[in-house]
C-alpha positions in Angstrom: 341.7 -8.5 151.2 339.1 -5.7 151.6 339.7 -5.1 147.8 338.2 -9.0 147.4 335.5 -8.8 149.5 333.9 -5.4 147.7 334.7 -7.5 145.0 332.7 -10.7 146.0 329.9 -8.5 147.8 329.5 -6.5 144.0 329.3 -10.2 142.7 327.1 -11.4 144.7 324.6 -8.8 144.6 325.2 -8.4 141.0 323.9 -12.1 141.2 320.9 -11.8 143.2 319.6 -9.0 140.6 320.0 -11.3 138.2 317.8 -14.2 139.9 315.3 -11.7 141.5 315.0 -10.2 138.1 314.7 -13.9 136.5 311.9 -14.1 139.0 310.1 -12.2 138.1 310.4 -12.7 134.6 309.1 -15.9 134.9 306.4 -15.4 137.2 305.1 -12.3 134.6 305.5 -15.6 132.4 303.5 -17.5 134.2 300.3 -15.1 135.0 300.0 -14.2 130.9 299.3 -17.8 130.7 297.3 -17.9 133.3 295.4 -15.0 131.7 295.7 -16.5 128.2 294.2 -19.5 129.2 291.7 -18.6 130.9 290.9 -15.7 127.9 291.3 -18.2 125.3 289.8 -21.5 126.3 286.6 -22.7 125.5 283.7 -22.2 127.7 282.6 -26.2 128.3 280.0 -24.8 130.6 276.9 -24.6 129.2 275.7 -22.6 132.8 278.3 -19.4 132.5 276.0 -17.4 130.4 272.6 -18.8 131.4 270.0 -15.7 132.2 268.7 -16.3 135.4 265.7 -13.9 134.0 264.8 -16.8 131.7 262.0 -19.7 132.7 262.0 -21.8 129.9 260.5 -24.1 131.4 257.4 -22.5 130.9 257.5 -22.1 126.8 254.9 -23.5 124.9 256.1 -26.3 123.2 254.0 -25.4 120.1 255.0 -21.7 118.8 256.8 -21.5 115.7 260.2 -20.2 116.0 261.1 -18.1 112.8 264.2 -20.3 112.4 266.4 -22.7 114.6 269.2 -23.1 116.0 270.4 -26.0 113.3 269.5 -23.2 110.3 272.6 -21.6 111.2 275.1 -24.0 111.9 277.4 -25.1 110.0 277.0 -28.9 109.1 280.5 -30.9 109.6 280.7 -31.7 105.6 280.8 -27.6 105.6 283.2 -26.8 108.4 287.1 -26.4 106.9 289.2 -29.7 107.1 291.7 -27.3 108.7 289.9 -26.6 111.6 288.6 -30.1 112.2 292.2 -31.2 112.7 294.1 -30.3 116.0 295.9 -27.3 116.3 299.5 -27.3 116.3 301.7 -25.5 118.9 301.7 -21.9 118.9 304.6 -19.6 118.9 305.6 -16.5 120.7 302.7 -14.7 122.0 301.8 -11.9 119.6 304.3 -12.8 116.8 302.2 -12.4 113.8 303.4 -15.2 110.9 305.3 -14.6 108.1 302.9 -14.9 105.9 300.6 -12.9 106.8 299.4 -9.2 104.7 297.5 -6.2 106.4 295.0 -4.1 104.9 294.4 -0.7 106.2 291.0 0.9 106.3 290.4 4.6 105.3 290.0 5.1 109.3 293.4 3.6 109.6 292.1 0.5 111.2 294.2 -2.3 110.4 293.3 -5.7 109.0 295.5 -9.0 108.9 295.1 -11.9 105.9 293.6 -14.7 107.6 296.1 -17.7 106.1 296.3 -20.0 109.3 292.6 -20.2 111.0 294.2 -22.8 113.6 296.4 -20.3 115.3 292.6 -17.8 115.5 291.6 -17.6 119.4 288.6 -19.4 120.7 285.6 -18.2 120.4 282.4 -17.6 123.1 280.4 -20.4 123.9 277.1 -20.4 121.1 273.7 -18.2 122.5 271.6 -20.9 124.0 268.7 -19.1 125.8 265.2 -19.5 124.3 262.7 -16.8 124.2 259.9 -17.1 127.1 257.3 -14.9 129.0 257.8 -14.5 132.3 255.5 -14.0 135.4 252.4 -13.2 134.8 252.3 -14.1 131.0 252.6 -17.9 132.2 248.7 -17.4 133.0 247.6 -15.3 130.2 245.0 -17.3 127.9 243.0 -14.7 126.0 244.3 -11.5 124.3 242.7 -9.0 127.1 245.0 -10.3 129.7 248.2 -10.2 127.6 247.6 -6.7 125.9 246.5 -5.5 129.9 250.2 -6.6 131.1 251.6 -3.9 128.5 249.1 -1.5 128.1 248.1 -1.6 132.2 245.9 0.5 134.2 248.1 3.1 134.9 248.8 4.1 131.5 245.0 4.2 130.9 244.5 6.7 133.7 247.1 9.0 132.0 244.9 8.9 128.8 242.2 9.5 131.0 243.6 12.2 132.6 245.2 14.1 129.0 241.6 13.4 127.6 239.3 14.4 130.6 241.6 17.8 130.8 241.5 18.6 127.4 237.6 18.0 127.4 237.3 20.8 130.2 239.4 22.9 128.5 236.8 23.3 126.1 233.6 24.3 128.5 231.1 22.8 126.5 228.2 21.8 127.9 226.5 19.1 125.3 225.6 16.0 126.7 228.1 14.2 123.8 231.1 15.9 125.1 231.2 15.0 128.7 234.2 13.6 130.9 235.2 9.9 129.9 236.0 7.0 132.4 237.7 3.9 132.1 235.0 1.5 130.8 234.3 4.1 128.0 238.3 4.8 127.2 239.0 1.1 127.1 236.0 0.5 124.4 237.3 3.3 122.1 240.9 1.5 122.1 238.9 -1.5 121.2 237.1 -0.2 118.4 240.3 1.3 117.2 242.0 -2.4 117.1 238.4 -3.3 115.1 238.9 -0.4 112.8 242.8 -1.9 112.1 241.3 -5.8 111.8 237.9 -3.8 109.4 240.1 -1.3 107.3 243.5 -2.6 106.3 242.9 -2.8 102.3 244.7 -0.8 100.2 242.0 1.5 99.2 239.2 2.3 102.0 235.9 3.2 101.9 235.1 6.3 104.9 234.9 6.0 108.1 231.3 6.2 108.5 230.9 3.5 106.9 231.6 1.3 109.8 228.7 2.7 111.5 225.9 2.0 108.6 223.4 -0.1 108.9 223.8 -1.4 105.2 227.8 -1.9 105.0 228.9 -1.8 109.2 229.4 -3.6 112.3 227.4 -4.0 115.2 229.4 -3.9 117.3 230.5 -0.1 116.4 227.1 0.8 116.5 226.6 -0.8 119.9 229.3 0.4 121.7 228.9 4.1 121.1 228.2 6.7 118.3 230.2 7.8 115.1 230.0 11.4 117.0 231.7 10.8 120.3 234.0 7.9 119.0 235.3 11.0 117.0 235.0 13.4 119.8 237.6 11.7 121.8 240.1 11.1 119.0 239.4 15.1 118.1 240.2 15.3 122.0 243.5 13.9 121.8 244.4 15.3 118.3 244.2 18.5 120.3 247.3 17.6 122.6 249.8 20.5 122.3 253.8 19.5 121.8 254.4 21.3 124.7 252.9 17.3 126.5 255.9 16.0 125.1 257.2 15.3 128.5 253.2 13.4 129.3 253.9 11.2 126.1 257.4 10.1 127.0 256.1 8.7 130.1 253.6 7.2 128.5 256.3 5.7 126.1 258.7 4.8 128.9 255.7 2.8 131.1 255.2 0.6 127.7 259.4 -0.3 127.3 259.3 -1.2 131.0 256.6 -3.5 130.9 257.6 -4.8 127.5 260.9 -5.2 128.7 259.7 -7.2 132.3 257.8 -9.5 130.9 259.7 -11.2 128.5 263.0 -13.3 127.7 264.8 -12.8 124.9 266.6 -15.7 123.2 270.4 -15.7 122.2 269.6 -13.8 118.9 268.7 -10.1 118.8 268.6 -7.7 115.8 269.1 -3.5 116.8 268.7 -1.4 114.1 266.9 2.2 113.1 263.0 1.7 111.2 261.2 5.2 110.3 257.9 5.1 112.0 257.3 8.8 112.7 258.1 11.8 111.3 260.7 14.4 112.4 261.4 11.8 115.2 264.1 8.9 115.8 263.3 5.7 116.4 265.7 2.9 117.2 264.4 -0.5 118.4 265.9 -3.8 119.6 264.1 -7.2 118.4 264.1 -11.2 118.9 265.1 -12.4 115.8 262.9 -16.1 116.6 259.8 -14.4 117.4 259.6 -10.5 116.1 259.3 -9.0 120.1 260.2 -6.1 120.3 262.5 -5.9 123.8 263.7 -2.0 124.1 263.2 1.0 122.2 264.0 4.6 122.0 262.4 7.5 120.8 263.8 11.0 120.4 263.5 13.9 118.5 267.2 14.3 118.8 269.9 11.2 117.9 271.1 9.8 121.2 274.8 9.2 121.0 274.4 6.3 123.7 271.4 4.5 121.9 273.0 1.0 121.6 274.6 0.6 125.1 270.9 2.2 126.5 268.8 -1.0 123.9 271.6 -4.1 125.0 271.4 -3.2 128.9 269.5 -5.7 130.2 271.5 -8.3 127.9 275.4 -7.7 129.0 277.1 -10.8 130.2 274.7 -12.6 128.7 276.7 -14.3 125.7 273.5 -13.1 123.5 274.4 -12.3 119.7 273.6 -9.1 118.3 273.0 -8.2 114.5 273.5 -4.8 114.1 272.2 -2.5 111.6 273.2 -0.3 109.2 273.6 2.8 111.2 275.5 0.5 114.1 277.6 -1.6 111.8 281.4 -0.1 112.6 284.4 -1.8 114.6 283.9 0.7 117.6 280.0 -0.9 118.3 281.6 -4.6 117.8 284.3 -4.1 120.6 281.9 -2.3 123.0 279.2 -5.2 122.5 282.8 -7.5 122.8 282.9 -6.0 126.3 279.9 -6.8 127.3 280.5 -10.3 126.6 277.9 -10.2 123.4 278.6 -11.7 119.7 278.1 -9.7 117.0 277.6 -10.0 113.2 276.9 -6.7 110.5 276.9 -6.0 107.3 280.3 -3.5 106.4 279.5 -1.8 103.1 282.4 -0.9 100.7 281.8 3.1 101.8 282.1 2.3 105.5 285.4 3.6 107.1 286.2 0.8 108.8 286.3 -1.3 105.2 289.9 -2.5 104.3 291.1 -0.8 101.2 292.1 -3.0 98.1 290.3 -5.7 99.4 289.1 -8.1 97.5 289.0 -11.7 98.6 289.8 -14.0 102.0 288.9 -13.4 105.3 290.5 -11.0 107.7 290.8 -10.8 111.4 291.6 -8.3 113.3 291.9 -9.8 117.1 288.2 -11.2 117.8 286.8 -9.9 114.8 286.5 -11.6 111.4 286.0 -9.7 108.0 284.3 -12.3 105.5 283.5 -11.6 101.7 280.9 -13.3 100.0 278.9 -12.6 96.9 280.4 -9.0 97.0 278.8 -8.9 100.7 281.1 -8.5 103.5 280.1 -9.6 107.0 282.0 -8.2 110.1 281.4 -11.1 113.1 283.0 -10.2 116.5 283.2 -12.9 119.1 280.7 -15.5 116.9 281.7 -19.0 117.2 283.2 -20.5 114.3 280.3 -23.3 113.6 277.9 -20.7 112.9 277.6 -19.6 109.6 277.5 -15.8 109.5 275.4 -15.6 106.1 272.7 -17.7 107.0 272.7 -15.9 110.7 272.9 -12.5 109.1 270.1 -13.3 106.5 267.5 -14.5 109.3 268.5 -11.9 111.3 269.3 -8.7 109.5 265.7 -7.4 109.0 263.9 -8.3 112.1 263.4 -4.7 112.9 261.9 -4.0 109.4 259.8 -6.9 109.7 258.7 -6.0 113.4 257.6 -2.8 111.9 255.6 -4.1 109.2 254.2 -6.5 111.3 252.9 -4.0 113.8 251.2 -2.5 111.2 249.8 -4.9 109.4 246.1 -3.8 111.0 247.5 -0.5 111.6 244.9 1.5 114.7 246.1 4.6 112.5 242.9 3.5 110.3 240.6 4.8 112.8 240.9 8.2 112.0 239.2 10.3 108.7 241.6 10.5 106.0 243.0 14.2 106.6 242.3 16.8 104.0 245.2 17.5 101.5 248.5 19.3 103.2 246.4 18.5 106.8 249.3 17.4 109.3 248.3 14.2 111.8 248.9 15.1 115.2 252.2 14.1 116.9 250.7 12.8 119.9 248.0 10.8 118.0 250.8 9.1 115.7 252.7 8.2 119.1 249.5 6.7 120.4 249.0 4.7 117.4 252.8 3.3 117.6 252.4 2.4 120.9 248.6 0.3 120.4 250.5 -1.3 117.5 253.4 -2.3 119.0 251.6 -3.6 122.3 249.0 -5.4 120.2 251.7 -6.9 118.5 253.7 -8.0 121.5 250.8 -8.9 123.2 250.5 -12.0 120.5 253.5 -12.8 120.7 253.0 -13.2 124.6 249.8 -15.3 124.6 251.4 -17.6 121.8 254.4 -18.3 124.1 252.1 -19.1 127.0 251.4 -22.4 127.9 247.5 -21.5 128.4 247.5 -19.5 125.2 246.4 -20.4 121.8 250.1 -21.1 120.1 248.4 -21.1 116.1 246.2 -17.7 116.3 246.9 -16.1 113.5 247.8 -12.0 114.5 244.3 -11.0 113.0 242.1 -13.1 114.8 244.3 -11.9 118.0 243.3 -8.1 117.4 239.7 -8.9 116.4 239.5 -10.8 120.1 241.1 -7.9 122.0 239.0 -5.6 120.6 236.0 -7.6 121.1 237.3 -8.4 124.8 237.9 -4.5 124.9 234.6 -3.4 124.2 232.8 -6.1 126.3 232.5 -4.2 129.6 230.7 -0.9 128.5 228.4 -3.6 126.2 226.8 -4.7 129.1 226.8 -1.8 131.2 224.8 -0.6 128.1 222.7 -3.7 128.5 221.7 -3.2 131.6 221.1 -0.2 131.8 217.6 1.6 130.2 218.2 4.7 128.5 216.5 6.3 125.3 219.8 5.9 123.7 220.0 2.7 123.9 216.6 1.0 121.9 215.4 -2.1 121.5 217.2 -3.6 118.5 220.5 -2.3 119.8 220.3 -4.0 123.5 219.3 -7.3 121.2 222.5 -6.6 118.9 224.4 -6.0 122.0 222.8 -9.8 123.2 224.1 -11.5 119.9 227.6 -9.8 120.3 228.0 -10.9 124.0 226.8 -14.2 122.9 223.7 -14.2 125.7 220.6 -15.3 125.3 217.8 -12.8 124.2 214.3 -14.5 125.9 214.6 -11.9 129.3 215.2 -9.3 126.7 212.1 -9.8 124.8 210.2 -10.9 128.0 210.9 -7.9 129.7 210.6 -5.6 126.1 206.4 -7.2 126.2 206.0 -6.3 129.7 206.6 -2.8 129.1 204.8 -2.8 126.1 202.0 -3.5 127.9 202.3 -1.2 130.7 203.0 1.6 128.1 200.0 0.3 125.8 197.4 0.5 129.2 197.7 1.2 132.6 196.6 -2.2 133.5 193.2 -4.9 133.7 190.0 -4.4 135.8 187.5 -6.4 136.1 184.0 -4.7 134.4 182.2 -5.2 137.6 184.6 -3.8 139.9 184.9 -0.8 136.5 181.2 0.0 136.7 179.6 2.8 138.2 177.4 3.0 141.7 174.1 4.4 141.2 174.3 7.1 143.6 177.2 8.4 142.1 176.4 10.8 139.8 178.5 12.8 137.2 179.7 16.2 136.3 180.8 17.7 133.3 184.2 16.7 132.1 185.5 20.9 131.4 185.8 23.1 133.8 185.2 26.7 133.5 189.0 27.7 133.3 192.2 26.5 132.9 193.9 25.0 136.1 197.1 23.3 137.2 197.1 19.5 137.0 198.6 18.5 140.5 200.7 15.3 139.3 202.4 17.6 136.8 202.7 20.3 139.6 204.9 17.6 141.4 206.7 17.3 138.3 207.9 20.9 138.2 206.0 20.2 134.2 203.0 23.0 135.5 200.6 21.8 133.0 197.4 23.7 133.1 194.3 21.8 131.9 190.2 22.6 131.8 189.5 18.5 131.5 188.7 17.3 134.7 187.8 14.1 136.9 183.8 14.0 136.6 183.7 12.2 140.2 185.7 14.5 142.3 186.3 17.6 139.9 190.0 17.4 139.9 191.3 19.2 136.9 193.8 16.9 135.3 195.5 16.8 131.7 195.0 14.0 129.4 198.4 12.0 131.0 196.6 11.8 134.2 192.9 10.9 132.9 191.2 8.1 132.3 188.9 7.4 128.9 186.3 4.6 129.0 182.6 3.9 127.4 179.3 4.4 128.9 179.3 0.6 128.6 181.9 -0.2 130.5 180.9 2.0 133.3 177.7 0.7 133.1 176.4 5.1 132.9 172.9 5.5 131.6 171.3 8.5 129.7 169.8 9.8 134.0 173.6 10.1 135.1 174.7 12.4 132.4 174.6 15.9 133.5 172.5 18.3 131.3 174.6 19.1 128.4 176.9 16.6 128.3 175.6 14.5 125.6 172.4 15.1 123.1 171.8 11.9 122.4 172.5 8.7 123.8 
């Protein structure tokens, strides 16, 4: 009997292993499934990767997007008849068919024949956002107030300050060199967008030539001279490397407000463009509208670069095309990660290329290895309506075309063409980068604004903002009355401003006149008493004219006043005729005259 029992209790707990194990089988069972569909379904919801950065509401409904979202689609006569139809049930959960042949890259990365695309996993929902300024930039309507939101005041305080230092570093005493301000710093960036917009042909004439009277502008002329206009570039030519440390804050203030004041759409491009030399610089584009979002710049590679460009955009669903230098399976699964498409060009030489590969598309989980014309794309996470050569091709070189945009009306034409093996200064090509690329962002900016001009064309942009530039120190130069600042150029400085010239020319005859005499008198009042009677115009000696003496001038003069014998020099005297004093031949003192 007690042999039975052990029996029947060994049974029954032999039994209960069994169902708890059963158990828990099934309810591993279940949660995969639960994870698989949720991992696998579509995203119906248009709302789970909205930006809540993005206002599109406030887009200008007439810029010119570079392409559309229809350009890369695939129409339905183009989309397989395979995947039109519905999929069939699956099998086991990652049984790989029959059919199916691998492909190993030289990296040992391995690569399954696509032969069923029905049993391929869903796909992210398609990018959807739509590039838009936001704040301020909803406002902006003139180039000055979009270029200010990047380049702000505090950035122009650091020139200030670099420039103002390295000016009192030098001692000098000449009334050219002096300290700059603001008004005058701001001008000398506008004349530098003029000398871009003036001097972008292939082969220019010097830079003086801006400045003639015969082949110039007036405005140059009016703003300030050829010699302190070179003086302050020669100022910050002068910067040391040792202010790399000033420059990179400079740099840094210009990403931050580059990247605040803008909203990317769905369709970026990151990629590596060689601006500068002996310097790195990898920059992250809007492939509608060629704005440049991040950037970095660094003397040495970063090894982080991409995750540090694609911050702002994780769990976004955004699509990134990257590069050359990013295009490999390890930069596909990070961006993967961050819930971001991706699409890249993987040439033949790449290690992540399958080997005796020649035709058919391969997957490897989320990603998708198409050939094509001998061109083979590497997608990860792209949704299968989009067609990955038409999104690669208006995609691949935004960076490249950002780059020759920005310098389409380069500011580097603003300084003299160096002499032969003569270096440009590292600081002043950085400055350069940085007008060009906020000039350029700045259009894009005013063109997306609802209050901005959506058709100016990029030149008449820069030729506005340096005209709005240069507009303050115009009319401080207007107002006020130096010898500098002459006749013709306060009228020039009228016609640029657009005001009118009559108070100029009023005022111009009223001090004529006042220089020309010293005012009207009426002969009657101007002739002479007859009791008055008249010395001789000399003195004896030489004595000090007292207005002069007030002067601190100590002019010393033997002319005199012939009524009160006050020596005074020929600014402080008086010439007029015997007839209009009305003096006769008895009033003369002896000596005076001979003959009458």
């Amino acid at each position: 009997m007690n042999d039975n029992r052990e029996i029947n209790c060994f049974l029954d707990e032999q039994l209960l292993s069994k169902m708890k194990c059963s158990e828990d089988e099934l309810m591993d069972d279940q949660r995969i499934d639960e994870e698989d569909m949720d991992l696998k379904a579509p995203v119906d919801d248009a709302e789970a990767y909205t930006d809540p950065l993005q206002e599109t509401a406030f887009v200008s409904s007439n810029f010119e997007w570079l392409f559309k979202d229809e350009d890369i689609l695939l129409q339905d006569e183009q989309l397989p008849e395979i995947a039109l139809k519905p999929s069939k049930s699956r099998g086991k959960r990652g049984r790989p068919p029959s059919s199916s042949r691998s492909f190993i890259s030289s990296n040992g990365h391995t690569w399954n024949l696509e032969c069923d695309p029905r049993n391929a996993p869903e796909e992210e929902l398609l990018a959807k956002q739509q590039a838009c300024g936001k704040g301020p930039t909803r406002s902006v309507s003139n180039a000055v107030e979009s270029w200010m939101l990047l380049f702000d005041d505090e950035m122009l305080r650091m020139l200030q300050k670099m420039i103002n230092d390295q000016i009192r570093k030098r001692r000098t005493r000449n009334r050219g060199e002096q300290p700059t301000d603001l008004t005058e710093l701001r001008s000398w960036l506008g004349l530098k967008y003029l000398c871009g917009v003036f001097r972008n042909a292939q082969h220019n004439g010097p830079l003086e030539e801006l400045w003639t009277l015969e082949l110039g502008n007036a405005i140059f002329r009016a703003t300030m001279s050829l010699t302190r206009f070179l003086f302050i570039t020669d100022c910050f030519s002068g910067q040391s490397e040792s202010n790399w440390s000033d420059i990179q804050r400079l740099w840094q203030k210009l990403l931050i407000n580059c990247r605040s004041y803008y909203g990317p759409s769905g369709w970026l491009c990151v990629d590596e463009v060689p601006a500068l030399d002996n310097t790195h610089l990898v920059i992250c584009c809007d492939a509608k509208t060629q704005y440049m979002t991040n950037a970095i710049l660094n003397k040495v590679m970063p090894s982080k670069d991409l995750m540090q460009l694609i911050c702002d955009y994780k769990s976004t669903g955004r699509n990134i095309t990257l590069g050359s230098r990013f295009a490999s399976v390890k930069h596909c699964d990070q961006l993967l990660q961050c819930n971001l498409s991706s699409i890249c060009r993987l040439h033949p030489t790449a290690p992540d290329y399958p080997r005796n590969w020649s035709e058919g598309t391969l997957v490897s989980g989320a990603k998708r290895l198409t050939l094509q014309s001998d061109i083979a794309l590497l997608t990860c996470g792209l949704t299968r309506p989009v067609n990955a050569f038409q999104t690669h091709l208006h995609t691949s070189d935004t960076c490249a075309q950002f780059l020759e945009l920005s310098v389409r009306y380069n500011t580097e034409f603003s300084v003299p063409k160096c002499a032969t093996g003569e270096k440009t200064n590292s600081f002043l090509e950085l400055l350069h980068l940085m007008l060009n690329i906020a000039g350029c962002n700045a259009w894009v900016l005013l063109r997306l604004s609802p209050k901005g001009d959506a058709g100016i064309e990029q030149r008449d942009f820069q030729r506005q903002l340096g005209l709005f530039l240069t507009q303050q120190r115009l009319q401080r130069r207007l107002q006020r009355k130096t010898t500098s600042t002459t006749l013709v150029t306060r009228l020039q400085i009228c016609e640029i401003l657009g005001q009118s010239n009559q108070r100029l020319l009023s005022e111009a005859s009223s001090d004529a006149r006042q220089t020309q005499g010293i005012g009207v008198i009426n002969l009657d009042r101007a002739k002479l008493s007859k009791d008055v009677a008249l010395v001789s115009r000399y003195g004896e000696t030489h004595r000090r004219c007292k207005p002069c003496g007030l002067n601190k001038r100590g002019t010393k003069a033997r002319s005199r006043c012939q009524q009160c014998q006050a020596h005074r020099c020929g600014n402080h005297l008086i010439s007029r005729c015997y007839e209009c004093t009305g003096v006769t031949a008895s009033q003369l003192p002896e000596g005076n005259i001979t003959d009458i």
